[in-house]
Legacy VTK file of the C-alpha trace (Angstrom):
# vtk DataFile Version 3.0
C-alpha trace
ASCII
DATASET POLYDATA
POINTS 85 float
0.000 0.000 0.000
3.309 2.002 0.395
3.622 2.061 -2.895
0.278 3.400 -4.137
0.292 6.605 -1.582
3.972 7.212 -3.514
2.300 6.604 -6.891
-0.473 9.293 -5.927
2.242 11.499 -4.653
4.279 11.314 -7.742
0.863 12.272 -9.259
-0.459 15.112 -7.385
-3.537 13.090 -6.089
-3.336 14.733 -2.568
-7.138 12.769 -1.595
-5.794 9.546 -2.397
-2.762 9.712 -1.128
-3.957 10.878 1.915
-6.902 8.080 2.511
-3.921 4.898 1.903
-1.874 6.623 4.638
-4.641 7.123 6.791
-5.495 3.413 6.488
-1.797 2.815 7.194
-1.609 4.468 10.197
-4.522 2.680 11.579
-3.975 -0.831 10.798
-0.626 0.290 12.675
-2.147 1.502 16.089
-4.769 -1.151 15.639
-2.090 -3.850 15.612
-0.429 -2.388 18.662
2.989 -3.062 16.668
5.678 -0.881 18.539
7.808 -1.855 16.100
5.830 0.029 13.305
5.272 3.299 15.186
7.838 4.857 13.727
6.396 4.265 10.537
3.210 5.229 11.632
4.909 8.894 12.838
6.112 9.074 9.803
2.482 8.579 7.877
0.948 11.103 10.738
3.576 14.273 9.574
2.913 13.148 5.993
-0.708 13.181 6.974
-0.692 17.049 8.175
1.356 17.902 4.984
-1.685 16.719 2.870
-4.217 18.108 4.908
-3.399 21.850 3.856
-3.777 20.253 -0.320
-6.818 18.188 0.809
-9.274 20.973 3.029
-11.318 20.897 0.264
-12.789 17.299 0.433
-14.121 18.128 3.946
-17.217 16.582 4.551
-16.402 13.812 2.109
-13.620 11.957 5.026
-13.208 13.614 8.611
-11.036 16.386 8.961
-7.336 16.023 10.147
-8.156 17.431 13.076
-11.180 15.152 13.385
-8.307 12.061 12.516
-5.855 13.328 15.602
-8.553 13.744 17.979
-9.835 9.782 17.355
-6.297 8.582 17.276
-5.824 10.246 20.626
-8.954 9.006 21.930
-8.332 5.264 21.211
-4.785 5.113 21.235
-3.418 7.763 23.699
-2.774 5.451 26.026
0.301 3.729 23.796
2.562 5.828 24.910
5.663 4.720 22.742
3.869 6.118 19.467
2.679 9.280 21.621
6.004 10.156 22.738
7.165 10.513 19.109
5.070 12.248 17.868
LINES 1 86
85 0 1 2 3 4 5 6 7 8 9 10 11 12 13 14 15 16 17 18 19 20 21 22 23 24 25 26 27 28 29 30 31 32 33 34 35 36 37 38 39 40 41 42 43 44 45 46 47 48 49 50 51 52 53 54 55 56 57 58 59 60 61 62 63 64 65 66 67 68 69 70 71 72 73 74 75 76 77 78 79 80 81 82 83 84
């Protein structure tokens, strides 16, 4: 799935793009694999980059902010992928 949110970058398909890494980053905190959080950091700073390109599909998918505020909600309490972010 890596691979298709870096074909839709290469493409300038910020909505796409955006929805692979959000599915990324949950199947990562849903796993509870410590050894992923990094990845899933890096998919959450990617993940504010696109949400300046992609305020226009609001209402469409939640918001970014909407995203953050879940992921904190269910998942605040793993504090190794907390800490880095």
């Amino acid at each position: 799935m890596l691979l298709i949110a870096r074909l839709f970058s290469l493409q300038g398909r910020a909505v796409p793009e955006s929805l692979v890494y959000r599915a990324l980053l949950i199947a990562i905190l849903e796993r509870g694999n410590t050894k992923a959080y990094g990845h899933g950091v890096r998919y959450l700073m990617r993940l504010r980059e696109l949400a300046l390109k992609t305020a226009e599909v609001q209402g469409l998918v939640p918001s970014h902010a909407d995203l953050e505020a879940s992921i904190r909600q269910q998942h605040g309490r793993k504090t190794s992928f907390c800490s880095k972010v």
